[in-house]
C-alpha positions as CSV (number, residue, x, y, z in Angstrom):
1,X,60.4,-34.5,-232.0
2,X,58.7,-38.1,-231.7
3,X,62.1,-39.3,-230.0
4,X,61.8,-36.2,-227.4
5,X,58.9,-37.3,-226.7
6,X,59.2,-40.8,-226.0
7,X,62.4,-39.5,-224.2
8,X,60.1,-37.6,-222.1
9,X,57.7,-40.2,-221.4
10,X,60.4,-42.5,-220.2
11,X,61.9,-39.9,-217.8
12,X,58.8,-39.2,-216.2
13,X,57.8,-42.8,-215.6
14,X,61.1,-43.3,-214.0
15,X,60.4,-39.7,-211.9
16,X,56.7,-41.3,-211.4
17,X,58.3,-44.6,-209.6
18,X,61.4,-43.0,-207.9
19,X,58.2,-40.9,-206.1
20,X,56.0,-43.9,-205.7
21,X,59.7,-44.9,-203.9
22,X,59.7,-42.2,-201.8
23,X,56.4,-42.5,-200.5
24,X,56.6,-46.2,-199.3
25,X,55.4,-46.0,-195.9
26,X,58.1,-45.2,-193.3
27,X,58.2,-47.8,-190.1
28,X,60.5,-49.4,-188.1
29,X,62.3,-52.9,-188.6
30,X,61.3,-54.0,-185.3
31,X,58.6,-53.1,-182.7
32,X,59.8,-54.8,-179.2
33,X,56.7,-54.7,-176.5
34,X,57.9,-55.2,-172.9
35,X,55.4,-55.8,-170.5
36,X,57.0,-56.5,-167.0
37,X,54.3,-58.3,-164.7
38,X,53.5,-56.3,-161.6
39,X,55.9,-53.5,-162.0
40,X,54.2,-50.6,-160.3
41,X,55.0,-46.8,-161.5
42,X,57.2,-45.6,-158.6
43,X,59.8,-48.5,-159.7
44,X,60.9,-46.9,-162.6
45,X,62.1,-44.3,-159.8
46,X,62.2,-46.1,-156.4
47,X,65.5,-47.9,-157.4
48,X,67.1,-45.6,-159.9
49,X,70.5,-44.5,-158.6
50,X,71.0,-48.0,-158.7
51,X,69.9,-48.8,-161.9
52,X,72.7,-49.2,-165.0
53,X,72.8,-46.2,-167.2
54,X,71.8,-49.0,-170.0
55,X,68.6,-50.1,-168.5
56,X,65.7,-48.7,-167.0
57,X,67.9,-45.1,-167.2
58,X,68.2,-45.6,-170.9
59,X,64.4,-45.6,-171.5
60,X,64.1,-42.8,-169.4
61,X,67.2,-40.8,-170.6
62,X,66.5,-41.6,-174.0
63,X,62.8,-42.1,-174.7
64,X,59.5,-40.3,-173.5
65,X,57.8,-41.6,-170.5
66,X,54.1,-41.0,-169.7
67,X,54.4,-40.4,-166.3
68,X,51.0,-40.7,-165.2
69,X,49.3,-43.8,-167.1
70,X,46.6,-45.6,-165.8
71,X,44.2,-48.8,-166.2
72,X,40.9,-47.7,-166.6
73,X,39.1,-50.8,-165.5
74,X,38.7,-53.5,-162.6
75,X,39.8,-56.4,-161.7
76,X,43.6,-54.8,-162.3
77,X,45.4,-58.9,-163.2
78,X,48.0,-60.3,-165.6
79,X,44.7,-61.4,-168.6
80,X,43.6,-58.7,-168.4
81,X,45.8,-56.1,-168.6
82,X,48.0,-58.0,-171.4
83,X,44.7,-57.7,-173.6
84,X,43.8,-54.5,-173.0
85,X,47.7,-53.3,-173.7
86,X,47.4,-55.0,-177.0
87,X,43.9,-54.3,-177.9
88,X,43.3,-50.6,-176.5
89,X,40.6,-52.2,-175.0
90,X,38.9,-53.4,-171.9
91,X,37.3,-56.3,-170.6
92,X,33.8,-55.5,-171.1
93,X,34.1,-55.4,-174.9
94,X,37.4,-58.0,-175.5
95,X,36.2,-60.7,-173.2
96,X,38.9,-61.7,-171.2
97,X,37.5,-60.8,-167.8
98,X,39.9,-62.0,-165.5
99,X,42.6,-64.5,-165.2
100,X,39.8,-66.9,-164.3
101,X,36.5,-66.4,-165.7
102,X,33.2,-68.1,-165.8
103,X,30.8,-68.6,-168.7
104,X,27.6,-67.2,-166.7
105,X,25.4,-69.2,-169.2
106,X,26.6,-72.0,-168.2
107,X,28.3,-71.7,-165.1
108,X,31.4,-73.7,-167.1
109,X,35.0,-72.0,-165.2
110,X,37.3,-70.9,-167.6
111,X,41.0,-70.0,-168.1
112,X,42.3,-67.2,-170.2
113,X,43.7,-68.8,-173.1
114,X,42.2,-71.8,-172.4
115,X,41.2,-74.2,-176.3
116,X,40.3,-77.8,-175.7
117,X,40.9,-78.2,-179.5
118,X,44.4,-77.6,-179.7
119,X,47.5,-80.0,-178.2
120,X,50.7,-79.0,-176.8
121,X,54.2,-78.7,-178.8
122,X,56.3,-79.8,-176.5
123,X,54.7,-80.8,-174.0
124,X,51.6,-83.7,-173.2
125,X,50.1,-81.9,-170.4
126,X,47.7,-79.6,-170.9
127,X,49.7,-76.8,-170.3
128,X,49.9,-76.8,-173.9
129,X,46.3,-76.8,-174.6
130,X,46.4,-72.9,-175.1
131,X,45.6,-70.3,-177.4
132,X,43.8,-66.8,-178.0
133,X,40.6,-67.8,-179.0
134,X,38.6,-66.6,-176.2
135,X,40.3,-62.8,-177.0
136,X,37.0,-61.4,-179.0
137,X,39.0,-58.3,-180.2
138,X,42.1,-57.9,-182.6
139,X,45.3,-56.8,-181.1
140,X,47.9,-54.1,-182.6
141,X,49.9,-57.4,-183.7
142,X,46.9,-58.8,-185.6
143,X,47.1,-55.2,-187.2
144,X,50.5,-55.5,-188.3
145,X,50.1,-58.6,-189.7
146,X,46.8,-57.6,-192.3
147,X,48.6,-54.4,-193.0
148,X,51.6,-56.3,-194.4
149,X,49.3,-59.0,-196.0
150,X,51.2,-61.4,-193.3
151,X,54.8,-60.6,-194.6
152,X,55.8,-59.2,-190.8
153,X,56.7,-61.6,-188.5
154,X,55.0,-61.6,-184.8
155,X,56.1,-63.5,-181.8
156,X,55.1,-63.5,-178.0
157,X,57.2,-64.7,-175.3
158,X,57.2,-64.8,-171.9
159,X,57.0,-67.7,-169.0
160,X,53.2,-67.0,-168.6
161,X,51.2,-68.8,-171.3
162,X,48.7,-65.6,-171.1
163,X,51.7,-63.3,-171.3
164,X,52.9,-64.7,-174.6
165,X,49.6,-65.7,-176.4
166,X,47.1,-62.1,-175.6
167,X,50.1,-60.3,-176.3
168,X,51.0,-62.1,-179.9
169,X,46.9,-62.4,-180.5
170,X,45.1,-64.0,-183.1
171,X,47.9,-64.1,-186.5
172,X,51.0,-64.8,-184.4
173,X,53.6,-67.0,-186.2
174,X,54.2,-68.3,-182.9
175,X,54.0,-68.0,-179.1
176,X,56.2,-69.7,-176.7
177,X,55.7,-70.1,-173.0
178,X,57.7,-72.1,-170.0
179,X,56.6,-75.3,-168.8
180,X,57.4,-75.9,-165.1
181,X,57.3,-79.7,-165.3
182,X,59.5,-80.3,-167.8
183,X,61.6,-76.8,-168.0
184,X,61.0,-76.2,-171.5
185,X,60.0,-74.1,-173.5
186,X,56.9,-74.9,-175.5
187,X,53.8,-73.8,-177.6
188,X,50.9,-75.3,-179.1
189,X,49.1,-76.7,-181.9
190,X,47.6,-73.2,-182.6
191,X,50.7,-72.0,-184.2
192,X,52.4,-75.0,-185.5
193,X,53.4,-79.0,-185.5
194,X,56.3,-78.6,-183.9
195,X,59.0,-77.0,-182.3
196,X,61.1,-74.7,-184.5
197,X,65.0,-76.1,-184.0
198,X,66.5,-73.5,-182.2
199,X,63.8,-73.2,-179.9
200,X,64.7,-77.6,-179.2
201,X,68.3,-76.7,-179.3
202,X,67.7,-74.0,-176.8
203,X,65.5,-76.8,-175.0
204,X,68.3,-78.5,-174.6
205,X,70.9,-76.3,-173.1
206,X,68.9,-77.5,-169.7
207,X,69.8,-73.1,-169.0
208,X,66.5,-73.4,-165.9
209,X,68.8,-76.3,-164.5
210,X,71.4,-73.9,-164.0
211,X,70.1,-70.6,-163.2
212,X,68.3,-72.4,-160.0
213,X,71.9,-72.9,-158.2
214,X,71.8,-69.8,-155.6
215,X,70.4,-66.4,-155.2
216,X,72.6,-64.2,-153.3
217,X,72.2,-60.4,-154.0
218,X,74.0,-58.7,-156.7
219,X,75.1,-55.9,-154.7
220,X,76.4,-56.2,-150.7
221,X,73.1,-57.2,-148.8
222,X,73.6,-54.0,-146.2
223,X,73.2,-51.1,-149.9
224,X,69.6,-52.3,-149.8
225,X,68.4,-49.5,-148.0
226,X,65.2,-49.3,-150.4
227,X,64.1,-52.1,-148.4
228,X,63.1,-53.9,-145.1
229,X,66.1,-55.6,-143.4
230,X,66.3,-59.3,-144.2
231,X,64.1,-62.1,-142.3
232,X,61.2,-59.5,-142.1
233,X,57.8,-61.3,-142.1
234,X,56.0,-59.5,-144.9
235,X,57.2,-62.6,-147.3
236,X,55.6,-66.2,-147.8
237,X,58.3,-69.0,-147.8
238,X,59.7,-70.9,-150.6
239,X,58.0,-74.9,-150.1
240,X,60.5,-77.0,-147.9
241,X,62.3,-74.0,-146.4
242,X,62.8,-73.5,-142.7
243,X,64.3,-69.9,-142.7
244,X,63.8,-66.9,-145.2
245,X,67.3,-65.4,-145.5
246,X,70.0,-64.6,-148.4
247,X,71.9,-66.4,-149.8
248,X,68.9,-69.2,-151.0
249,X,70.2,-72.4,-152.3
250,X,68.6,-72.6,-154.9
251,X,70.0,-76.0,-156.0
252,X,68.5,-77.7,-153.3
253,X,65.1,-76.2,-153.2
254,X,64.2,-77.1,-157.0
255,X,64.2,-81.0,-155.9
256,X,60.7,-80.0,-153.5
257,X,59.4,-77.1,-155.9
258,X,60.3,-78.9,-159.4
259,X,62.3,-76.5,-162.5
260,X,59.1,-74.1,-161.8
261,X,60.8,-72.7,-158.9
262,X,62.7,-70.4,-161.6
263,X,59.6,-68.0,-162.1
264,X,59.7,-66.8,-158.0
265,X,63.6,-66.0,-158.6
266,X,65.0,-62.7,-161.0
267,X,66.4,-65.8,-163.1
268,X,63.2,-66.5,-164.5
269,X,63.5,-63.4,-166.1
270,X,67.0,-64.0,-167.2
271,X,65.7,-66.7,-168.9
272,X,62.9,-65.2,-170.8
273,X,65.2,-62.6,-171.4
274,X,67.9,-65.5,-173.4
275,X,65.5,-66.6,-175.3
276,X,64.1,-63.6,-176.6
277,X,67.5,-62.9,-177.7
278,X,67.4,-66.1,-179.6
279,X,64.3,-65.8,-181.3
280,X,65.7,-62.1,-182.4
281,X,68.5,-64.2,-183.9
282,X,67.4,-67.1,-185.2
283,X,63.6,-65.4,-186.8
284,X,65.8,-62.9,-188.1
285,X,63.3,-60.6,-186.0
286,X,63.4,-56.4,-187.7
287,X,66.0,-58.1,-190.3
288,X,63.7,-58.2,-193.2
289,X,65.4,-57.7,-196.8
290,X,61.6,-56.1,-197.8
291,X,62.5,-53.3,-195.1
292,X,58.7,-55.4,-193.1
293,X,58.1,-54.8,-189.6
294,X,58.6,-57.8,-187.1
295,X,57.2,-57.1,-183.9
296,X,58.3,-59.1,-180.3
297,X,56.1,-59.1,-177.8
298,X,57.5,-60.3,-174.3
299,X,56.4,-60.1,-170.5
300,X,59.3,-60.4,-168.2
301,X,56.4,-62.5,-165.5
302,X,59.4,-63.3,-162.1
303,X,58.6,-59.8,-161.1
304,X,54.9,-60.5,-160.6
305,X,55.8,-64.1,-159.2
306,X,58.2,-62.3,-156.9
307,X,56.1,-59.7,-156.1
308,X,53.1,-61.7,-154.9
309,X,55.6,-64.0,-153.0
310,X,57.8,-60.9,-151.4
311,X,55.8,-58.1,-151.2
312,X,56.9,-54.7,-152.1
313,X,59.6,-53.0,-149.5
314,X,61.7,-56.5,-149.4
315,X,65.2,-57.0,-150.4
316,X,63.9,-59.4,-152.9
317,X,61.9,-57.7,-155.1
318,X,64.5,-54.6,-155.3
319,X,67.2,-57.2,-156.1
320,X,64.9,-58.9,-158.9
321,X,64.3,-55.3,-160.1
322,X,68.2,-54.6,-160.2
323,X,68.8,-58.0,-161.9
324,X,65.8,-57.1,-164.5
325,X,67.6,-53.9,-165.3
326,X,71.1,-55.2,-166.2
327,X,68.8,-58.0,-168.6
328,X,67.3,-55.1,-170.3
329,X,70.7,-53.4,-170.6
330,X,71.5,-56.9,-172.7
331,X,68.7,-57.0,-174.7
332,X,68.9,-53.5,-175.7
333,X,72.7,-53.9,-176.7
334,X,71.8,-56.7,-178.6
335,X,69.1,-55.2,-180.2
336,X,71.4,-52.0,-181.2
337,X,74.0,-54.6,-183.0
338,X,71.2,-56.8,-184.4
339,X,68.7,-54.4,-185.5
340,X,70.5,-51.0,-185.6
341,X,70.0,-48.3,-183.2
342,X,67.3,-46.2,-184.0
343,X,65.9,-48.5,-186.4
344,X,63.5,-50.3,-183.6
345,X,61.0,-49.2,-181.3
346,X,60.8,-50.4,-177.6
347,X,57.9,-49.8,-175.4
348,X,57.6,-50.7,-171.6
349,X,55.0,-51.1,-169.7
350,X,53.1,-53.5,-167.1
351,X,49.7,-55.2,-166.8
352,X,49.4,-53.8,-163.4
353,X,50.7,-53.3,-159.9
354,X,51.1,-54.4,-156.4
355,X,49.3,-53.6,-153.5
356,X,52.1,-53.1,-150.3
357,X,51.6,-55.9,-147.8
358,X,48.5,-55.3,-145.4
359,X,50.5,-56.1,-142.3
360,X,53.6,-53.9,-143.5
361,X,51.0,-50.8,-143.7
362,X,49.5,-51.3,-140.6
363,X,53.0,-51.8,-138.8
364,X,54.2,-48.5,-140.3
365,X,50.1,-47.3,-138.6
366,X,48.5,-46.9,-142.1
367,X,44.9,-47.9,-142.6
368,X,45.1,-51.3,-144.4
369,X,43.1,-54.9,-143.8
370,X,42.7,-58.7,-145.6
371,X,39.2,-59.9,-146.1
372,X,38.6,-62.6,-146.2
373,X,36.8,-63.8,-149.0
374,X,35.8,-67.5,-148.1
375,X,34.2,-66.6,-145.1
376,X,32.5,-63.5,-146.9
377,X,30.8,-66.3,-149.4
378,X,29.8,-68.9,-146.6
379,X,28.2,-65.8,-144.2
380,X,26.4,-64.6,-147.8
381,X,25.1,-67.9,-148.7
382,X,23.8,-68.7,-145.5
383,X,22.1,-65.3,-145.2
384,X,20.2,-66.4,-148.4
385,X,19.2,-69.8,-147.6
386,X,17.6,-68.4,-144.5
387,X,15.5,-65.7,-146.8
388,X,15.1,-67.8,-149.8
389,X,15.1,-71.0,-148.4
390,X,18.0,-72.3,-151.4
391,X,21.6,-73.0,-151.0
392,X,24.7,-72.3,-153.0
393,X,23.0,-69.2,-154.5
394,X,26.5,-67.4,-155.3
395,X,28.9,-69.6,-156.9
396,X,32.0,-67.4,-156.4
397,X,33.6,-64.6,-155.6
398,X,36.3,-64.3,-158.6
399,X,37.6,-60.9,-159.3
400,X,36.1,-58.9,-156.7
401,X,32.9,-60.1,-158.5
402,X,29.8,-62.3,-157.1
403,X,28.6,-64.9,-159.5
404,X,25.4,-66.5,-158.9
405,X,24.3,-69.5,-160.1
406,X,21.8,-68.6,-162.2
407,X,20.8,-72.3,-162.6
408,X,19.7,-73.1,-159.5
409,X,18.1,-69.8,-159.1
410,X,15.6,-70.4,-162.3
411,X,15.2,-74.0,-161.2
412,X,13.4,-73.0,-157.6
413,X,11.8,-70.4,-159.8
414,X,13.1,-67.5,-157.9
415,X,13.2,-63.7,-158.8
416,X,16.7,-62.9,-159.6
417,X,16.4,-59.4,-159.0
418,X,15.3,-60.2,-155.2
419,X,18.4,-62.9,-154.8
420,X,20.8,-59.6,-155.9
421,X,19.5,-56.8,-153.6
422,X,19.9,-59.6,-151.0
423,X,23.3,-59.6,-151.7
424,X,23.8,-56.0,-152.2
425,X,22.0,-55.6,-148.7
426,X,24.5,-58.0,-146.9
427,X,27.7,-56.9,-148.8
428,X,27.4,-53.2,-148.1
429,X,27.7,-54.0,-144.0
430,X,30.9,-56.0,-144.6
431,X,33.9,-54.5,-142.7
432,X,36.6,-53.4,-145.5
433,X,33.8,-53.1,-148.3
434,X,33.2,-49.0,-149.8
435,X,31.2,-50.1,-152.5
436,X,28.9,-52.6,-153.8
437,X,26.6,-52.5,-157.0
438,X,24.4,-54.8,-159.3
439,X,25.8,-54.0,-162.4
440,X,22.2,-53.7,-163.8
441,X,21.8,-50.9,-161.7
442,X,25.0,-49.3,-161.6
443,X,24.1,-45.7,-163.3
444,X,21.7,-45.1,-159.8
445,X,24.6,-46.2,-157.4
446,X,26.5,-43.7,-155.3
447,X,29.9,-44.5,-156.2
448,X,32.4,-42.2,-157.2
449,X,32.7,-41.2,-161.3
450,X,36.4,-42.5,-162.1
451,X,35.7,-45.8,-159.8
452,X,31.9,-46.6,-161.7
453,X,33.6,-46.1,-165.2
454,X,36.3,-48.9,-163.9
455,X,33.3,-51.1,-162.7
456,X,31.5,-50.8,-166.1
457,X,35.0,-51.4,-168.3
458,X,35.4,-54.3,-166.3
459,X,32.2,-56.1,-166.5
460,X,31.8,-58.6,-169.2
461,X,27.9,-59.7,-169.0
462,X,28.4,-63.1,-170.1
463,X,31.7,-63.6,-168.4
464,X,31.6,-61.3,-165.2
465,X,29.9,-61.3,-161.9
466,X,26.5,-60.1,-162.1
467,X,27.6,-57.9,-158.5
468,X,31.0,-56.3,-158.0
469,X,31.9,-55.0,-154.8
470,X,34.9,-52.3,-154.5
471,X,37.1,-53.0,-151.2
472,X,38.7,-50.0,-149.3
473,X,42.1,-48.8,-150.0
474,X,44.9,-51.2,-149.2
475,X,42.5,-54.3,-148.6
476,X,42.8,-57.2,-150.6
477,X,40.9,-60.4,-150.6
478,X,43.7,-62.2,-148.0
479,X,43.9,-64.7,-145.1
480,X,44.7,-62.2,-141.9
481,X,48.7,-61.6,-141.1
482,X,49.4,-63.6,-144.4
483,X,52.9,-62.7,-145.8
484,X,53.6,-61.3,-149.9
485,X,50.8,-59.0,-152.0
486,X,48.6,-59.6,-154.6
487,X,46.4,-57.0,-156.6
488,X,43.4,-56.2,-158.6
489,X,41.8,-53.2,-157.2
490,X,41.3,-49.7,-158.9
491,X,43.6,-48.0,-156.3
492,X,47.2,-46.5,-157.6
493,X,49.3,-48.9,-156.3
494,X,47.5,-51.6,-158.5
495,X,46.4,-49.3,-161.2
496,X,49.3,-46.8,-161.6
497,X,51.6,-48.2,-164.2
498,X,54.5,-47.1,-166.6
499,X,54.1,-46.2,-169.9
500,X,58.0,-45.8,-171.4
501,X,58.7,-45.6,-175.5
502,X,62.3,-45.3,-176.6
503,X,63.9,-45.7,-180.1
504,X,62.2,-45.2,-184.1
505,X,60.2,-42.3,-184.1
506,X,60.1,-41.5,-180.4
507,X,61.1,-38.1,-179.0
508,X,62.7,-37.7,-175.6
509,X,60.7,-36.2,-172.8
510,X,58.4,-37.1,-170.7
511,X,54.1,-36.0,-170.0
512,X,52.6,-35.4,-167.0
513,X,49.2,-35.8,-168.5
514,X,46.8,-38.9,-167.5
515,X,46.8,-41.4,-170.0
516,X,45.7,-44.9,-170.0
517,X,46.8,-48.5,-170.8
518,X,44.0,-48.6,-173.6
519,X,46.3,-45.5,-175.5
520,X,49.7,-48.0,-175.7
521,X,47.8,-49.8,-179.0
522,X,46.6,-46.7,-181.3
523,X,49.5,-44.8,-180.1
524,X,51.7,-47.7,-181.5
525,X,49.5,-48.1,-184.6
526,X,49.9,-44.3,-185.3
527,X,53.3,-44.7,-185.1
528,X,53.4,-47.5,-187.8
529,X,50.0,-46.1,-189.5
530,X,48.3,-49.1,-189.7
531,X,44.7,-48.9,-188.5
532,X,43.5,-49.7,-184.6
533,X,42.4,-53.0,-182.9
534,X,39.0,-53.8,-184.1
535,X,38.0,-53.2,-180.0
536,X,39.7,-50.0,-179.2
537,X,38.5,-47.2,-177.2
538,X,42.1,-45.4,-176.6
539,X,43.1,-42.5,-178.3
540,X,47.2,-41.8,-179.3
541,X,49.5,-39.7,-177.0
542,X,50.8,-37.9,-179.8
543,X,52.8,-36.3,-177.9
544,X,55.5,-39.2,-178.2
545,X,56.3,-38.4,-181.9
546,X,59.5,-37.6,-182.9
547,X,58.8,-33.9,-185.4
548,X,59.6,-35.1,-188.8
């Protein structure tokens, strides 16, 4: 009986951890964020028939798309929205407040990812001196990383230093970002003391010297019916060339524009897109022998360069799109041998949009207009010497915000309160402006509901303009007739992004619903059940999950 017993005991502390077994948490090997810089919404659509079936089609055929995601803040640029993807966050409570920002204490200008303390790996310039420590917030990588005790593995890569480092955050193993000047790929002191090996052996392949040879289009010039004909003037030319037309050599232009003339081609993207493969490779990225999930975090960042250069509606921006899909076909097929299919999770999205060139919509008789921010500033600040008797009052007009220099103000001992109604007074009889509020006062200015809650999510008080003003739709801050588009406004084209998951625990269909950017990081840390950034104010779109 005492031998049953023990028997017993035995087979129920073996039943006991075969459970415990069972009950390990379920996640994939690999989480792979894509965030492609300026892709508006109507992309994912605009150029479909001619997308592969292995690309953009794949996403959509396989995984569930949110069809109606939006950013819920203002300025709409590449910091920002890279942070708020990450953090389920916005501006006002993670801190990075535009690409640019300025520390309104002090009046000090600062970049993004901007750290003094650190040095570049790779590189002596200070396009090494980077890293997150002006992100207050944790991101859904950090996450990952304290709910595995650090065992997962998280990288960020894109050519952008912002679109590697917000993206990786705070606990990365490392982040890697292109150097124009020398055409490398490097990192910084943040992460480590040097260079991994394959990422010096992939330095060496000299791969930006080649990809800048020409740029023809991949498909016979006259199939680009998506777009204006070639030679149209809603572009901006490439330095040191006489005439805008396919083929571009390439080869010759990179001796006036340096290696850095591969971000403004689709070959940038290529490039990030090789060496994300090699980091899958060589990291052993969602190959984990404790069954851990890695996570890769990359922005494809030509699109945006192209964009801004190009404009929408030219046949170079639907040719860097067509050249983006068959490089996401590749990474996927990789990814499926590497990784297993249906053992990873991809996600696509974009940090925000692109307005269509101002010229372009008035040509086609749309309502549409540049304003032009310089002269905007000069007019303002000599409106207020004349009343206050001071000059240089407003020290910029960053991010569709007015920064005052606060400084001077409480040196001529002046009411600040006085100085912005000034301002408010001027700014509201600028042609192109709809709205313009102290954001003391915001909660008693007539402004529409959806366009005051972007204003507020925006508007960092230590790192913000004290006054943001809210141009009409398809204006932009813009010298008059210029060629290519920018963003940063609340309007669709700028704020209407996609939101695409495919792969581990993703169902396929699509939702209609309104979502936001600030759902992407609690939906992706339901999905791995690990708990939210330590900023977010997004909820989950459950309605992703694949019924288990």
């Amino acid at each position: 009986m005492k031998f049953n017993k023990t028997f017993l005991s035995v087979l129920g502390l073996f039943a006991g951890l075969s459970l415990y077994a069972q009950q390990e948490v379920n996640r994939p090997k690999l989480v792979v964020g894509i965030v492609v810089d300026q892709m508006r919404w109507d992309y994912l659509y605009r150029y479909q028939d001619r997308y592969s079936n292995g690309g953009f089609k794949r996403l959509l055929n396989e995984g569930f798309s949110n069809e109606n995601t939006y950013i819920p803040y203002i300025p709409t640029v590449t910091a920002i929205g890279h942070s708020s993807i990450y953090t389920g966050s916005v501006p006002a409570i993670h801190g990075i407040a535009g690409n640019d920002f300025i520390i309104q204490a002090t009046g000090q200008e600062m970049y993004c990812t901007q750290d003094d303390s650190v040095t570049g790996v790779g590189a002596t310039s200070k396009a090494g001196k980077m890293s997150p420590k002006n992100l207050l917030v944790s991101t859904v990588t950090d996450q990952l990383r304290l709910a595995t005790n650090f065992r997962s593995k998280v990288i960020g890569i894109s050519l952008k230093d912002r679109g590697a480092i917000l993206p990786a955050g705070h606990f990365a193993n490392a982040a890697f970002w292109f150097d124009g000047e020398s055409g490398n790929w490097i990192s910084s002191s943040f992460y480590m003391k040097e260079l991994p090996k394959w990422v010096q052996n992939f330095n060496n392949k000299k791969l930006a010297e080649k990809y800048l040879d020409t740029w023809n289009t991949l498909y016979p010039i006259n199939t680009y019916v998506q777009s204006e004909k070639d030679g149209n003037p809603y572009r901006q030319n490439y330095k040191g060339l006489d005439k805008m037309q396919f083929p571009y050599n390439l080869n010759n232009l990179k001796k006036e524009n340096g290696l850095g003339l591969i971000r403004s081609t689709p070959f940038g993207n290529s490039l990030t897109k090789d060496i994300a493969i090699e980091a899958i490779d060589n990291e052993k990225l969602g190959q984990n022998e404790k069954g851990i999930t890695d996570f890769l975090a990359v922005s494809f960042s030509s699109t945006d360069y192209v964009g801004h250069q190009f404009s929408p509606n030219t046949i170079e921006t639907e040719d860097t799109y067509l050249r983006l899909d068959k490089d996401l076909e590749t990474l996927f097929n990789h990814l499926d041998q590497k990784v297993g299919k249906g053992e990873y999770l991809v996600f696509l999205t974009a940090d925000h949009g692109g307005a269509h060139n101002p010229k372009y919509f008035q040509d086609k008789k749309g309502n549409a207009g540049y304003f032009p921010t310089s002269d905007v500033k000069k007019s303002l600040n000599e409106k207020l010497v004349a009343k206050f008797k001071v000059d240089n009052l407003v020290r910029s007009f960053a991010n569709y915000q007015i920064h005052l220099n606060y400084q001077t103000i409480e040196q001529n001992n002046l009411n600040v309160d006085d100085v912005k109604t000034e301002i408010v007074n001027f700014m509201q009889k600028v042609e192109g402006v709809s709205f313009v509020a102290d954001m003391d006062k915001i909660d008693s200015t007539p402004i529409p509901a959806i366009i005051k809650e972007r204003m507020v999510n925006g508007y960092n008080r230590k790192r913000s303009g004290a006054i943001t003003y809210i141009l009409e739709p398809q204006w932009y801050g813009g010298k008059q007739n210029s060629g290519g588009t920018t963003h940063g406004t609340w309007g669709s084209y700028d704020s209407h992004i996609p939101f695409v998951l495919m792969g581990w625990g993703i169902k396929h269909g699509a939702n209609n619903n309104r979502v936001f950017m600030t759902d992407i990081a609690p939906t992706i840390s339901a999905l791995l059940h690990i708990e939210e950034p330590n900023g977010n104010i997004g909820s989950p779109v459950t309605e992703v999950f694949q019924q288990k």
